[in-house]
N, C-alpha and C positions, 0 to 999 in steps of 0.2 A: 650680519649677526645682530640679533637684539637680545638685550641683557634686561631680566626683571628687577626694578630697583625697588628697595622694599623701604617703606614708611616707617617702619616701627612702631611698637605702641603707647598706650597711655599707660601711664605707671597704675599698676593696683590701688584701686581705691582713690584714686585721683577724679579731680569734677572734670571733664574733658572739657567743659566749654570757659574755666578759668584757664587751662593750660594749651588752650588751642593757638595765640598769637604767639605763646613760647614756646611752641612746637612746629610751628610751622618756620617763623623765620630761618631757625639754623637747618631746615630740609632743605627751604629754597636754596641758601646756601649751598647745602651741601648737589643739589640737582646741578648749581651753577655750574660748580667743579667738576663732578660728574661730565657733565656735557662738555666742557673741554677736554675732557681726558680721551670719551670718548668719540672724538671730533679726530681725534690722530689717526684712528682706525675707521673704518667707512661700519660704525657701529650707532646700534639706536638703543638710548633707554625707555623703556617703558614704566610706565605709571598704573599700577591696579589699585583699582576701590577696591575694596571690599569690606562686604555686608559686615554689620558689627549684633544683626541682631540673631543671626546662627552662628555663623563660624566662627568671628573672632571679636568678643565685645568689648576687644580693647587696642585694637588697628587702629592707627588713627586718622588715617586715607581711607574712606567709607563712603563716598559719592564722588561722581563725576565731576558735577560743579567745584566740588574742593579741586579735583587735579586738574581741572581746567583751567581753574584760578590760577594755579601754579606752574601752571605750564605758563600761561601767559607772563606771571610775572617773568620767570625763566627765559622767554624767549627764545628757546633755540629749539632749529628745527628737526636735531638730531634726536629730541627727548620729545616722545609721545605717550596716548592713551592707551592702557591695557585694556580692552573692554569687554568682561565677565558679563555673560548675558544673564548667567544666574545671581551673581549680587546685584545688578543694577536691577532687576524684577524684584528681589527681597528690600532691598533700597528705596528703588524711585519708580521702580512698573514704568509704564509708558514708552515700552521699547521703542515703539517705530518714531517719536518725534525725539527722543531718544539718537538715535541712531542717525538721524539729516541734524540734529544739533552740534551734536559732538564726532562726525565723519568727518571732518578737515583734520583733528587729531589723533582718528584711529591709526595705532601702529598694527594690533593684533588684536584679534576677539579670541575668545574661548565661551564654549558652550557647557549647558548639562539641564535638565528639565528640573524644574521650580516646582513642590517642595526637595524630592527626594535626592536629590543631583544624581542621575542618574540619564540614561542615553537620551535621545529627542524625542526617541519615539514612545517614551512611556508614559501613562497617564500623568498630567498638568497643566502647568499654567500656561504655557507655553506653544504655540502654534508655528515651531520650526521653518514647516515650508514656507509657510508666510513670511515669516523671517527671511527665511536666505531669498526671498524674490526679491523683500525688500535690498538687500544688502547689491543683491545683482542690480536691482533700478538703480542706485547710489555709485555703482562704478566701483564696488568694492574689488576687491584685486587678490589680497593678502592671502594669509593662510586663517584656516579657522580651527583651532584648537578645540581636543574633544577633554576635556577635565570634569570626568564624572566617575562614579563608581559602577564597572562597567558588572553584567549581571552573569555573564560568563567569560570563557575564553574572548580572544581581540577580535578576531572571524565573528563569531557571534553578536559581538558588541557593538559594528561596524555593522549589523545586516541593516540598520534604518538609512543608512548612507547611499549603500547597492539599491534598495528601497527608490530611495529620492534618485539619485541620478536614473535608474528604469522609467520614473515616472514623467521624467524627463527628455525622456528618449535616448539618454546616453549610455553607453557601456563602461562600466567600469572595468580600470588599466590598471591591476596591481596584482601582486601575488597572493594579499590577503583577501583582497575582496574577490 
């Protein structure tokens, strides 16, 4: 089971970078406890950046290096990276050194194409298949989360998926696809 543990934000109207050492300390904290609690249960916390310059300009977990940081001070190996392939491109771009950086910490990726969040397969910034060859060189394993704003029904939404694995030579094994 993995549980998303969420940052919270900068107070309105707050300077982020005067309140950022008194934001973080009592997270670390609170990640510590967290990871014992869920150290009882064979559970993992996750850590998501996310972008502050679309979605939310006032997250205060908004790059990798910050939860990296905090992972590391945290220490424990039950608590990893959530890794949004769409705010780390609005964030910090450089997916693929990206991705061999912070892959000892990936718990979970999730996807959606950079501007519009929307499927992989639609016009952007983002060159999916290349992506997931990379993730496959890297020994990725996990699941890959689709969190985007799909353009029809879930059949339809999923056809870039059917897409990629044909291209692949594989058949897809589900009722949807």
């Amino acid at each position: 089971c993995r549980i998303h543990i969420m940052a919270g934000r900068v107070p309105e109207g707050a300077d982020r970078a005067a309140l950022a050492a008194g934001m973080e300390a009592p997270f670390v904290d609170n990640l510590r406890h967290a990871a014992g609690v869920l150290a009882q249960e064979p559970m993992v916390g996750l850590l998501e950046p996310i972008n502050t310059r679309i979605t939310d300009p006032r997250y205060f977990l908004s790059t990798p290096q910050q939860a990296a940081a905090m992972l590391e001070q945290v220490g424990q190996p039950n608590l990893k990276l959530q890794l949004d392939i769409f705010h780390l491109q609005i964030m910090d771009g450089n997916l693929t050194r990206n991705l061999e950086t912070y892959f000892p910490l990936i718990g979970h990726i999730q996807i959606a194409q950079v501007p519009a969040r929307q499927e992989p397969d639609t016009p952007g910034e983002v060159n999916f298949p290349y992506l997931f060859q990379q993730l496959e060189s890297l020994g990725y394993t996990g699941y890959v989360g689709c969190e985007y704003t799909p353009r029809g029904a879930t059949a339809e939404g999923l056809g870039w998926l059917r897409e990629y694995w044909q291209s692949r030579g594989l058949e897809p094994n589900g009722s949807i696809l």
